[in-house]
FIFIKOL-303886 format. One line per 2 residues: number of its first residue (from 1); for each residue z, y, x of C-alpha. Coordinates in nm, 4 decimals. Each point is the difference from the previous one (the first is absolute). Layout:
REM residues N
NUM	Z:Y:X; ... .
REM end
This chain:
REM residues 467
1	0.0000:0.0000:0.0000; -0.0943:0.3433:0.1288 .
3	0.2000:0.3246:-0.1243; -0.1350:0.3396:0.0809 .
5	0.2424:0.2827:-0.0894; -0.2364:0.3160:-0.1042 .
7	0.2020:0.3586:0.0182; -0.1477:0.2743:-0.2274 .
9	0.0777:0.2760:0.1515; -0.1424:0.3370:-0.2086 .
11	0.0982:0.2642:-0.2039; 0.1426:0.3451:0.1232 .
13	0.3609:-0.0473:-0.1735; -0.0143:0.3562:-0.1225 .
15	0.3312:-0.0336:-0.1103; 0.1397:-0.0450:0.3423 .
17	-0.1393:0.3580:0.1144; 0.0537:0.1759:0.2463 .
19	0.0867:-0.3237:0.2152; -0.3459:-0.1459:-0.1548 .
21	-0.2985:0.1604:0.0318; -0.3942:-0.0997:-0.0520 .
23	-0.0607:-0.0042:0.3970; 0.3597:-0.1904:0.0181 .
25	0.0581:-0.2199:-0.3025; 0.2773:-0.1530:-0.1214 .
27	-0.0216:-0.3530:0.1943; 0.0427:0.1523:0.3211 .
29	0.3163:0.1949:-0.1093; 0.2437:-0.1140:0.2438 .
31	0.3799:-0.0936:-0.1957; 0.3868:-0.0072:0.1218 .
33	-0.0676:-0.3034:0.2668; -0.2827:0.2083:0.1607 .
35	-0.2979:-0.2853:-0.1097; -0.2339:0.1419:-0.2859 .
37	-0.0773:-0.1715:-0.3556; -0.3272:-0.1892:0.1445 .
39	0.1997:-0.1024:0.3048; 0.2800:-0.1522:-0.2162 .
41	-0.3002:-0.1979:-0.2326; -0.1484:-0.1449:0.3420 .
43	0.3316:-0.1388:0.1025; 0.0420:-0.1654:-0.3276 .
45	-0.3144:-0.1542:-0.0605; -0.0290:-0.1479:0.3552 .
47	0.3399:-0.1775:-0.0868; -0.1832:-0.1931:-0.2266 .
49	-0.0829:-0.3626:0.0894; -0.3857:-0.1030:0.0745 .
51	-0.0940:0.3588:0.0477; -0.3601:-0.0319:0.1363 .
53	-0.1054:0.3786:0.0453; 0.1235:0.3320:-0.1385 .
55	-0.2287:0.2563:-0.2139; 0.0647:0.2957:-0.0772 .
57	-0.2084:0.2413:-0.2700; 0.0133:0.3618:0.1383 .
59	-0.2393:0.2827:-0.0195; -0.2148:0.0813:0.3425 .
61	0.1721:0.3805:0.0570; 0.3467:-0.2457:-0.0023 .
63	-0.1245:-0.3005:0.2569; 0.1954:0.1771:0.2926 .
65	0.3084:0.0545:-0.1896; -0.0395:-0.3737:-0.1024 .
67	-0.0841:-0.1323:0.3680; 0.2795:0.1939:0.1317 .
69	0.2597:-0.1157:-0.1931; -0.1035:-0.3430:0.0580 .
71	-0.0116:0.0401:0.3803; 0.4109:0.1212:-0.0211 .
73	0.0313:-0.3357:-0.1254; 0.0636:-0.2239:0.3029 .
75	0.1184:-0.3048:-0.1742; -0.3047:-0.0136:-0.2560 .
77	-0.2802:-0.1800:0.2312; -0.2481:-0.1401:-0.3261 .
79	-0.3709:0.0873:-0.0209; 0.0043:0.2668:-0.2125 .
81	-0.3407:0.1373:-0.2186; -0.0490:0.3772:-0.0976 .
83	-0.1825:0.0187:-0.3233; -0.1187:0.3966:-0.0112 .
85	-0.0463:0.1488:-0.3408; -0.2927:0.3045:0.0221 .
87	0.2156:0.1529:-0.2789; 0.3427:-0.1146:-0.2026 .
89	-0.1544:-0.1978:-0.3169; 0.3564:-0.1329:-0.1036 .
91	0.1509:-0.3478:0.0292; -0.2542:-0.2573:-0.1690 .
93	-0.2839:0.1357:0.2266; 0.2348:-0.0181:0.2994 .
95	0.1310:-0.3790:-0.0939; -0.3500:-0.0938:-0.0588 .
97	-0.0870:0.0926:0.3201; 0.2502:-0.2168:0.1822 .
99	-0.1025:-0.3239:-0.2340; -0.3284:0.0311:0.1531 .
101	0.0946:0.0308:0.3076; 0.2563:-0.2236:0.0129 .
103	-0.2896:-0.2593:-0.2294; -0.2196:0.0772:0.2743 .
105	0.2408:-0.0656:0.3425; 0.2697:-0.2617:-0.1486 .
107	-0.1709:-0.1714:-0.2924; 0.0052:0.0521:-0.3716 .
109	0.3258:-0.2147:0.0021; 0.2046:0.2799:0.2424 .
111	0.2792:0.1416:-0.1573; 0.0063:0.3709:-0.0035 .
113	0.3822:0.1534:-0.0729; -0.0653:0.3628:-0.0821 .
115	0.2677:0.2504:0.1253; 0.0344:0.3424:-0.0485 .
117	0.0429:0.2374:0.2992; 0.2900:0.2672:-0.1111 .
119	0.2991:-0.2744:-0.1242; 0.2548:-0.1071:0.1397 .
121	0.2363:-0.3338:-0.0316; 0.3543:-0.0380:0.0425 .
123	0.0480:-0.3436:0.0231; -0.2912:-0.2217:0.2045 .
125	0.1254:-0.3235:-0.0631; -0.0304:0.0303:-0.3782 .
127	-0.3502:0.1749:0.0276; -0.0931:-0.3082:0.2548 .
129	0.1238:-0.2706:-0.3113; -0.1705:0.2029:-0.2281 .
131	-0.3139:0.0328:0.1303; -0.0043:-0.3866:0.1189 .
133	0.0298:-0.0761:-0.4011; -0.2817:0.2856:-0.0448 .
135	-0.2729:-0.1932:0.2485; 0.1290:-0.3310:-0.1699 .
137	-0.1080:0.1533:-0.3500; -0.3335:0.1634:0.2092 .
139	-0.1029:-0.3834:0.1398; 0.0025:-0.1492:-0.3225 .
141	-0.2470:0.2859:-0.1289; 0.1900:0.2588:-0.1496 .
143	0.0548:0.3652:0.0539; 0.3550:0.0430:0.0885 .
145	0.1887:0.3308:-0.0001; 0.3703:0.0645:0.0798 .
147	0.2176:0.1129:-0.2798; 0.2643:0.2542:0.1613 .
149	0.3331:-0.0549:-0.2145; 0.1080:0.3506:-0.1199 .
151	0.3355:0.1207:0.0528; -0.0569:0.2906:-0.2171 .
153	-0.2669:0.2019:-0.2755; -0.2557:0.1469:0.2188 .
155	-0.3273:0.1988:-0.1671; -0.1246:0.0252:0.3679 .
157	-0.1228:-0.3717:0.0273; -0.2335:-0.2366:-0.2126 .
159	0.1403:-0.3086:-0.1308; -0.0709:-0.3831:-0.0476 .
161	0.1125:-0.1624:-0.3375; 0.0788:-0.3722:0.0760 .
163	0.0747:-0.3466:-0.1281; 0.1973:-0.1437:0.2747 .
165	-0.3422:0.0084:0.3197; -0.2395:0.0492:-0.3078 .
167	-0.1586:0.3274:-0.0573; 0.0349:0.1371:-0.3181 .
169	-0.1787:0.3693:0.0432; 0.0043:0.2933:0.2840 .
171	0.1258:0.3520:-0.1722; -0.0689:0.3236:0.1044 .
173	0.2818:0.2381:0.1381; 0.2193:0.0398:-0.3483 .
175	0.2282:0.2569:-0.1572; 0.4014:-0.0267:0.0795 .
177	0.0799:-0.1515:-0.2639; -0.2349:-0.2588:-0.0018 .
179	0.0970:-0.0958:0.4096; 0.3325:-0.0145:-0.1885 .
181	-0.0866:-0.2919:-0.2006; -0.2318:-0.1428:0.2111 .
183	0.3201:-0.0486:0.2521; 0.2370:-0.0841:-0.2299 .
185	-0.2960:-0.2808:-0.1430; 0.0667:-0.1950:0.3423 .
187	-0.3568:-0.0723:-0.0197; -0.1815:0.3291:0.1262 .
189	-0.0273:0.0002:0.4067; -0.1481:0.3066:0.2044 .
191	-0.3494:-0.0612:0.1123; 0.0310:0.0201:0.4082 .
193	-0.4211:-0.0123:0.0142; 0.0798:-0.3098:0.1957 .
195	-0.2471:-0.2701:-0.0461; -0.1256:-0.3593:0.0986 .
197	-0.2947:-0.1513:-0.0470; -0.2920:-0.2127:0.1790 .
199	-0.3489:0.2234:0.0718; -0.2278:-0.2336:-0.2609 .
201	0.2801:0.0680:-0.2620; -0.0095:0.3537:-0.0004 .
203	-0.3613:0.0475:0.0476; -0.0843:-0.2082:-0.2834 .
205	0.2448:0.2075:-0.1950; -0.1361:0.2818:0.1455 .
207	-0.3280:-0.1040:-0.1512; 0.0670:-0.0716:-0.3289 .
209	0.2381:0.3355:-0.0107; -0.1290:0.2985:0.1878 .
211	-0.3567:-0.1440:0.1152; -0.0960:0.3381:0.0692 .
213	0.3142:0.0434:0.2927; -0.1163:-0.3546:0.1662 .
215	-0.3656:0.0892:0.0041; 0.0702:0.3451:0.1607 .
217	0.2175:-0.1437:0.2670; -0.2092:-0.3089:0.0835 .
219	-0.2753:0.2107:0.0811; 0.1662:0.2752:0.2149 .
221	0.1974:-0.3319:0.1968; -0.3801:-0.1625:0.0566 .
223	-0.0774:0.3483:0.0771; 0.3184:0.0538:0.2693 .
225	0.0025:0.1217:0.3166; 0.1749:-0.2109:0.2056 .
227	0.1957:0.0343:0.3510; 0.2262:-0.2204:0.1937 .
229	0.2629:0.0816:0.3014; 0.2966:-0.1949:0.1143 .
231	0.1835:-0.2299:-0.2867; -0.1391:0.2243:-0.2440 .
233	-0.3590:0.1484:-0.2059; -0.0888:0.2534:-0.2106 .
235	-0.1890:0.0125:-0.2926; -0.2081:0.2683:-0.1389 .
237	-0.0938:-0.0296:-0.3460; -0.3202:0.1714:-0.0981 .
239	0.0874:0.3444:-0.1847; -0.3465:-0.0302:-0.1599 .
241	0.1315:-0.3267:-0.1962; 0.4052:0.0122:-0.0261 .
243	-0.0414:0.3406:-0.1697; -0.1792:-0.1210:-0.3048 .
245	0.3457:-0.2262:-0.0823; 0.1537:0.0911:-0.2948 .
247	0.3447:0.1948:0.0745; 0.2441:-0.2659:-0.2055 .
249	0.3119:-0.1446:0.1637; 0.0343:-0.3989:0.0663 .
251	0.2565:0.0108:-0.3233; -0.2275:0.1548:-0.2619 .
253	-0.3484:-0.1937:0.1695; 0.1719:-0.3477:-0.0118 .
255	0.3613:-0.0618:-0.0430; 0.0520:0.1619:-0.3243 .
257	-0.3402:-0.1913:-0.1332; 0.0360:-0.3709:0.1625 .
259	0.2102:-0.3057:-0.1231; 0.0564:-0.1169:0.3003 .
261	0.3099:0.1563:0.1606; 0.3342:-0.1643:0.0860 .
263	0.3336:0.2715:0.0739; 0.2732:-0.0917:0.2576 .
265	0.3063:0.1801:-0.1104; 0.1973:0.1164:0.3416 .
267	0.2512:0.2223:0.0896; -0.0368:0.1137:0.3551 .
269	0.1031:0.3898:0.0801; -0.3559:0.0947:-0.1013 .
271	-0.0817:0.3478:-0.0248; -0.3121:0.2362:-0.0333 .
273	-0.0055:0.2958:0.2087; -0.1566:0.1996:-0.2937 .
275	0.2442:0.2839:0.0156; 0.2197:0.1973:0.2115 .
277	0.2911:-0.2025:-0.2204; -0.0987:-0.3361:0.1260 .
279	-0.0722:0.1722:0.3512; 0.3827:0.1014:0.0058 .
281	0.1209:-0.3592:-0.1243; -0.1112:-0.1255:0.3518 .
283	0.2343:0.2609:0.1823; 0.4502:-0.0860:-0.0301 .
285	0.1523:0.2221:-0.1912; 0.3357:0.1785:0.0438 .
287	0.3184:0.0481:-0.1665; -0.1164:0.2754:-0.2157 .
289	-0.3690:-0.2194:-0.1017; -0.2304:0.2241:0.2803 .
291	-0.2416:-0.1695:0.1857; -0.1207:0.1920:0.3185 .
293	-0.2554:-0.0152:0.2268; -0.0077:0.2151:0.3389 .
295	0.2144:0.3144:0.0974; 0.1894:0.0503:-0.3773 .
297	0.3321:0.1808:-0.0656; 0.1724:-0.0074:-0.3578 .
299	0.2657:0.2404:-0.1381; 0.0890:-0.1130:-0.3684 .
301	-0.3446:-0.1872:0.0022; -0.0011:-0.3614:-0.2441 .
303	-0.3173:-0.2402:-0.1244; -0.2321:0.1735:0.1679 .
305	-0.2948:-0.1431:0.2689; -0.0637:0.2578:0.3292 .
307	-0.2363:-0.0911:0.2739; -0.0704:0.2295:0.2947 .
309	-0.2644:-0.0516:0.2462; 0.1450:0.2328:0.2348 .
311	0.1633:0.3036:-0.1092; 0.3451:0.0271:-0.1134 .
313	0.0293:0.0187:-0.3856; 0.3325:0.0989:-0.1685 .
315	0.0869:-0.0285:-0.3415; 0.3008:0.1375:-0.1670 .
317	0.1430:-0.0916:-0.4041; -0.3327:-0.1605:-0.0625 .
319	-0.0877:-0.3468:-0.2163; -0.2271:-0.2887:-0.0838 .
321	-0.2551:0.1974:0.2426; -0.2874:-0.1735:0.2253 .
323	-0.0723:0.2500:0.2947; -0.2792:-0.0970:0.2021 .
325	-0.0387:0.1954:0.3276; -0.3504:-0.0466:0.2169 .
327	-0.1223:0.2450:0.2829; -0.2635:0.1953:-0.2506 .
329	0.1708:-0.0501:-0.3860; 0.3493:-0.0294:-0.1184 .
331	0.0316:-0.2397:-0.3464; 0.2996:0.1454:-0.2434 .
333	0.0208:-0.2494:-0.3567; 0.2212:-0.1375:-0.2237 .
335	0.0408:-0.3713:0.0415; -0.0715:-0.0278:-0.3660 .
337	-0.3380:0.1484:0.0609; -0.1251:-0.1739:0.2858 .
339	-0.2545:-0.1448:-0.1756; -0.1694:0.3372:-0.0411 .
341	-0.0721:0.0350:0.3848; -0.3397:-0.0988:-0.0984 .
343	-0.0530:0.2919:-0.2170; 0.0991:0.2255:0.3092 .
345	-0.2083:-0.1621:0.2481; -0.3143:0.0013:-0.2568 .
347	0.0700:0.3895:-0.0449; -0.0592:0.0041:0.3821 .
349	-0.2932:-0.1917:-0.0053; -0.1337:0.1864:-0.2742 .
351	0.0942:0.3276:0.2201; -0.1725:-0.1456:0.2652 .
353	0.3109:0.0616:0.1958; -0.0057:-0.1667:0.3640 .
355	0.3366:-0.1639:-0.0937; -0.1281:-0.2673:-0.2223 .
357	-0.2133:-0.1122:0.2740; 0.1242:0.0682:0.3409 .
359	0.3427:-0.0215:0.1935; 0.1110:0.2474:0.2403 .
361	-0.0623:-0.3057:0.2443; -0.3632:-0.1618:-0.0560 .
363	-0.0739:-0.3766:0.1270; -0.2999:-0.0731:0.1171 .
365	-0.1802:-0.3170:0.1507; 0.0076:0.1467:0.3522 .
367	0.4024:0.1440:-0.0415; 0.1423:0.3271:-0.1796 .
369	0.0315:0.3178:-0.0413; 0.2846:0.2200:-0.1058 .
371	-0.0732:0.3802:-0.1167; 0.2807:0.2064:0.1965 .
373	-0.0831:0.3742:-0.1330; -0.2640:0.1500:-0.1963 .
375	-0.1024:0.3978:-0.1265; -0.2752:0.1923:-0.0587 .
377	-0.3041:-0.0776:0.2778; 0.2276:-0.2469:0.2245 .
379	0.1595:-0.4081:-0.0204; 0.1698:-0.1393:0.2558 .
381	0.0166:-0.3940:-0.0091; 0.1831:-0.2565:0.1866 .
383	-0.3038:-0.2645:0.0791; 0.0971:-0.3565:0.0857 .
385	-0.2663:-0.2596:0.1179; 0.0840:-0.3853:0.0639 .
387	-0.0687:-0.1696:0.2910; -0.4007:-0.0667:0.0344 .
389	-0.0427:0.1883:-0.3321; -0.2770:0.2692:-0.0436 .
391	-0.0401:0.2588:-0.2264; -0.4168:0.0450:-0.1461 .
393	-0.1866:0.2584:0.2289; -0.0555:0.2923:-0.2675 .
395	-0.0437:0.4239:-0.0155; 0.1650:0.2244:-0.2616 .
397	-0.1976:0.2948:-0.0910; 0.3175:0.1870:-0.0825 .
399	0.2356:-0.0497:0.2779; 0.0948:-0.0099:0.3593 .
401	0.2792:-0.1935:0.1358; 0.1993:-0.0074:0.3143 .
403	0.1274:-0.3410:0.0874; 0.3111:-0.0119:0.2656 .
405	0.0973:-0.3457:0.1191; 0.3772:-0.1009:-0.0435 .
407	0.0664:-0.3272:0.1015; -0.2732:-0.2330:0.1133 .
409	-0.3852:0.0044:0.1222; -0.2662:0.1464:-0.1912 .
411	-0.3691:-0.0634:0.0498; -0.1587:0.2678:-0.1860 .
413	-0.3964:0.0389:-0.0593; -0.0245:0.4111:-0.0624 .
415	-0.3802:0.0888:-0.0890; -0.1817:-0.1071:0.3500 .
417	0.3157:-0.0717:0.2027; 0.2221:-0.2937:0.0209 .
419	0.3367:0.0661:0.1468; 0.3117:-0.1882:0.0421 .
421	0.2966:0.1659:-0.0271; 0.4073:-0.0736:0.0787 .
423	0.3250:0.1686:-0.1137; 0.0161:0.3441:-0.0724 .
425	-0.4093:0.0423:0.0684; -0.2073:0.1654:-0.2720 .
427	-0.3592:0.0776:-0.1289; -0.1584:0.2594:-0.2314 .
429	-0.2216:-0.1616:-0.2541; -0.2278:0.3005:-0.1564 .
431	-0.1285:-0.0183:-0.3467; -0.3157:-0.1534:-0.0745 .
433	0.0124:-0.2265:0.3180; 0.0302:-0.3706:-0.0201 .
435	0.2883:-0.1864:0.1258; 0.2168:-0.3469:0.0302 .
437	0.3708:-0.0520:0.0568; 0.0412:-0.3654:0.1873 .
439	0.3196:-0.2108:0.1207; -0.1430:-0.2329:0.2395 .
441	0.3602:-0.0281:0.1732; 0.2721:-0.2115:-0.0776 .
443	0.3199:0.1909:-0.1388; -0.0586:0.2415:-0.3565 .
445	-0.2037:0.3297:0.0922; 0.1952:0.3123:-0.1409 .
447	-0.1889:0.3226:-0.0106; 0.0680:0.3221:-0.1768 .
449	-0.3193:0.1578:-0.1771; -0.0115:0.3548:-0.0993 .
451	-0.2757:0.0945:-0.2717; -0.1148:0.3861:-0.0541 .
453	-0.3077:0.0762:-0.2689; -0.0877:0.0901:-0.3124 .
455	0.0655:-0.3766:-0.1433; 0.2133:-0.2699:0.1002 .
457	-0.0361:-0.2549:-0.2947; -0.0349:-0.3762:0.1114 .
459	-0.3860:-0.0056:-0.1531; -0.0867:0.2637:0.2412 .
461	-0.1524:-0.2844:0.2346; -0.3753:-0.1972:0.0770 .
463	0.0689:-0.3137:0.1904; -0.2849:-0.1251:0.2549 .
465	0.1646:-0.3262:0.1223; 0.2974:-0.0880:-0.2578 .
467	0.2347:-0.2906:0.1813 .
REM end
């Protein structure tokens, strides 16, 4: 038997702004232990017996995010497959992709165990028992989905009617005092979007349910552009193919229309990081119900969540708060109203306001960059490159730079000249005049880069040769 975890990892988790952002999604969000959400999912499904490889569903702009993660992960040494989405088409194009893939590399008998990317799990050994009863429903040709045993009404979550392991019917998110009697029923259990199932089981399903997802997917996977390195390989679905599937999530395309599902009731610290409530759950609390995060002092403070990222916050006589400090935006709500963070970060998006898309630090395949100061004609940016990284040579029309080396060796390609240069060395890159910023050394390359012009946005760029 052959078991092939598959990690869906999109979404922005707009309500976890201003920690989450488009560039920096929610998976990646790092929590009290210092591992992030995706990290925490890898661990788990590799301690799964018969694991033959590891997929995970992300989009292309994410791949680095994904790879780097992965590569902090010493103790996880299984292949591992990158399935790259063009463009987020929700969860049944994203699980249809990985029964193809996992049809085409392990056989239509493979057992694919679909895990979400931003959960986390409390107690291992119970999700371990509960998902060896979930691939024992999945070899004998059912769809099997873990039934989380609620501990209290919740109208953030779907739920799973059952008979004992049988399926009665999915229901949407309800009212409160319908999760009231669906808990007191005993036989309502939170949907975790945790499923098992062999490839030729869903893709059959997939046919008769949502032929329109299957066919759109199967032809941008035939259609894939493929590329292999060490233990792992990426695959590029066609954009010209995956964007004609339907937008419809894997509980609307299939489970809420097939008869063949099975639930395993568990109990096992489960939680979904859907809010900055469940975010807090993960961090102790103390003797007045606070949970903090980073540099925090409390006068007369009670029930509230604080995170700093750096600076000192101080709160005096306040309650039931969630403050949410980051280097750019500070988040003040009412921990009754956390679900509303989504309306906020929409108005941004709708505002077009850099917030919603960009950190004050920016990751990028080749390192980061952190935005020190900015005003009127003039940025000034921390620029970090990893060891044989390279940034794409480009020109901006509006802007000249002057890049001083901090720590490291730069080997820098400035319109016709190519120059190395070491600690505390500089160049003068005029506007309008092609360039390249490359780490060819061994230890990070620091430099400080000071913009002047009439435009500094991020689109002010043409790339020549983009690494």
């Amino acid at each position: 038997m052959k078991v092939v975890p598959v990690i869906i990892s999109g979404g922005v988790g707009s309500r976890l702004w201003p920690a989450s952002r488009q560039s920096h999604p929610k998976p990646f969000l790092k929590v009290a232990d210092g591992r992030s959400l995706i990290q925490h999912t890898v661990l788990r499904a590799a301690s799964i017996l018969d694991v033959a490889e590891l997929v995970t569903v992300t989009s292309t702009a994410h791949l680095f995010l994904a790879k780097n993660d992965f590569d902090e992960l010493d103790s996880v040494v299984l292949p591992r497959t990158f399935l790259l989405e063009p463009e987020g088409r929700d969860t049944a194009a994203a699980v249809a992709a990985a029964a193809v893939h996992v049809k085409e590399t392990h056989g239509p008998d493979a057992v694919l165990c679909i895990f979400p990317a931003d959960q986390m799990i409390g107690d291992l050994p119970a999700f371990q028992s509960a998902m060896s009863r979930a691939i024992e429903h999945a070899q004998q040709g059912r769809i099997a989905t873990l039934g989380i045993t609620p501990d209290r009404p919740d109208t953030a979550f779907g739920y799973i009617e059952a008979n004992g392991e049988k399926v009665v019917r999915f229901v949407e998110k309800p009212n409160l005092e319908t999760a009231k009697s669906y808990v007191a029923s005993k036989r309502f259990f939170w949907n975790a979007g945790i499923f098992c199932f062999k490839a030729q089981v869903m893709l059959k399903e997939m046919a008769s349910h949502c032929p329109a997802v299957i066919d759109a997917v199967l032809n941008s996977y035939e259609n894939a552009r493929v590329s292999h390195g060490e233990r792992f390989a990426n695959i590029e679905l066609s954009s010209k193919h995956f964007t004609q599937a339907p937008r419809i999530s894997l509980d609307r395309a299939v489970m809420e229309k097939t008869h063949n599902l099975a639930v395993v009731p568990c109990a096992m610290g489960w939680s979904d990081i859907g809010s900055w409530n469940a975010m807090a759950e993960l961090v102790g609390a103390d003797g007045s119900g606070n949970r903090i995060r980073g540099d925090v002092h409390v006068v007369d403070t009670v029930g509230s969540y604080i995170s700093s990222h750096k600076r000192v916050i101080g709160t005096v006589g306040i309650s039931d708060l969630v403050i949410v400090d980051s280097p750019d935006a500070l988040l003040v709500a009412s921990r009754d109203r956390v679900q509303d963070v989504k309306k906020l970060f929409e108005g941004l998006t709708a505002a077009g306001h850099e917030a919603h898309l960009l950190h004050r630090t920016v990751h990028r395949p080749w390192g980061a960059y952190t935005v020190l100061e900015q005003g009127e004609r003039f940025k000034i940016k921390r620029i970090e490159v990893k060891p044989g990284a390279s940034l794409g040579l480009q020109i901006h029309h509006h802007r000249s730079q002057h890049w001083v080396v901090v720590s490291g060796t730069a080997k820098v390609v400035n319109g016709d000249q190519e120059l190395i240069l070491a600690t505390n060395e500089s160049t003068y890159i005029p506007c309008g005049k092609k360039h390249r910023l490359e780490n060819n050394g061994t230890m990070r390359l620091v430099i400080i880069e000071v913009q002047s012009g009439e435009y500094l946005g991020e689109d002010d760029i043409v790339r020549f040769e983009d690494v």
